[in-house]
C-alpha positions as CSV (number, residue, x, y, z in Angstrom):
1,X,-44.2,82.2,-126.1
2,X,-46.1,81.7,-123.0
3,X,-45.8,79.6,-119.7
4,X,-46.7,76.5,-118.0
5,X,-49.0,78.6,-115.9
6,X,-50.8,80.8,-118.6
7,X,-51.6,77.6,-120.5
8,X,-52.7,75.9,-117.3
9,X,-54.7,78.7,-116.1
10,X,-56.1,79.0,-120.0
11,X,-57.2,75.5,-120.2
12,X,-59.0,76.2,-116.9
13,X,-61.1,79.4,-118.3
14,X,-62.1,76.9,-121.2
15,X,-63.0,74.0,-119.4
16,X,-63.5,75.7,-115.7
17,X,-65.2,72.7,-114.2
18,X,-62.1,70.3,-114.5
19,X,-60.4,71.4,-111.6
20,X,-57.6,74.3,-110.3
21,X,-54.2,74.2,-111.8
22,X,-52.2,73.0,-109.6
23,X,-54.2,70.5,-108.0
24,X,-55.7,68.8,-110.3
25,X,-54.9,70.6,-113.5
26,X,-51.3,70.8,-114.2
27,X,-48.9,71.6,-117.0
28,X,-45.1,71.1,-118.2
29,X,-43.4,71.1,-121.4
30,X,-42.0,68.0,-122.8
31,X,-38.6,68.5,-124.2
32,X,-38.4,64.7,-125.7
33,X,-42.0,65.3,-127.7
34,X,-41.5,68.9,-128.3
35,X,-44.9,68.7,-126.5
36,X,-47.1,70.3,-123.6
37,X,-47.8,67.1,-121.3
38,X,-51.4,68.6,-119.6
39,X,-51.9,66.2,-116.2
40,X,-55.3,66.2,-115.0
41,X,-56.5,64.4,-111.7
42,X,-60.1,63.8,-110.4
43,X,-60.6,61.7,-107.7
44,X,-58.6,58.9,-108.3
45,X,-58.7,59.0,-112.0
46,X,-56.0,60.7,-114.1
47,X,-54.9,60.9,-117.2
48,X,-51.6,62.5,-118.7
49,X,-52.4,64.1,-122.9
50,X,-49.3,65.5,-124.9
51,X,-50.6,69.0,-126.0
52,X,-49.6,69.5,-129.5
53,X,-47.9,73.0,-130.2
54,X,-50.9,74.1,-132.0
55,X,-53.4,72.6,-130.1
56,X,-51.8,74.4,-127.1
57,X,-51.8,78.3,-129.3
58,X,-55.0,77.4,-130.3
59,X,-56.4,77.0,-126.7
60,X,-53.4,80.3,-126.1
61,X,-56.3,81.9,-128.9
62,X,-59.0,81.5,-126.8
63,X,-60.7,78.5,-128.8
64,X,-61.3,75.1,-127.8
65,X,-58.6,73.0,-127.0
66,X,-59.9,69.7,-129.5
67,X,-57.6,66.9,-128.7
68,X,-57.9,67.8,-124.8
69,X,-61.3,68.5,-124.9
70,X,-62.2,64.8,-126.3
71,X,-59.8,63.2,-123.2
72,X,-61.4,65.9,-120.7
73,X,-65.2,64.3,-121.6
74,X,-63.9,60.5,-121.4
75,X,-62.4,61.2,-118.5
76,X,-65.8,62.7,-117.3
77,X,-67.8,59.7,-118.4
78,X,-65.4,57.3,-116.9
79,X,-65.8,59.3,-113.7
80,X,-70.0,59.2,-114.2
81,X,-69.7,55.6,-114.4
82,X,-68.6,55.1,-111.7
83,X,-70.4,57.5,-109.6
84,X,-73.8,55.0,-110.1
């Protein structure tokens, strides 16, 4: 098993330009969904994804995190958008 932090700070050395955990990258387990509840914040966007278990050991693994990683890039559209 593995912590809030090592999955934060694993998410961050697959997508290192979305942020620093803590700020604007952070991480809890969800004890209702059985689920890791990733919180990202840029600028004044957010957006809150439930982490499947094994979409959280697969990004534990070192791979790509799939379901996050498809959130992470609309969220960096919507932020392009709006930077025009």
């Amino acid at each position: 098993m593995y912590t809030a932090d090592q999955l934060c700070e694993k998410i961050i050395s697959i997508y290192p330009d979305i942020g620093i955990c803590g700020i604007d990258v952070s991480v809890d387990y969800n004890t209702t969904e059985k689920s890791w509840m990733v919180h990202l914040k840029k600028g004044s966007h957010t957006l809150d994804h439930f982490l499947e278990a094994m979409d959280a050991e697969s990004c534990m693994e070192g791979k790509k995190c799939i379901a996050l990683g498809l959130e992470i890039a609309q969220m960096r559209k919507n932020i392009e958008g709006e930077q025009f």
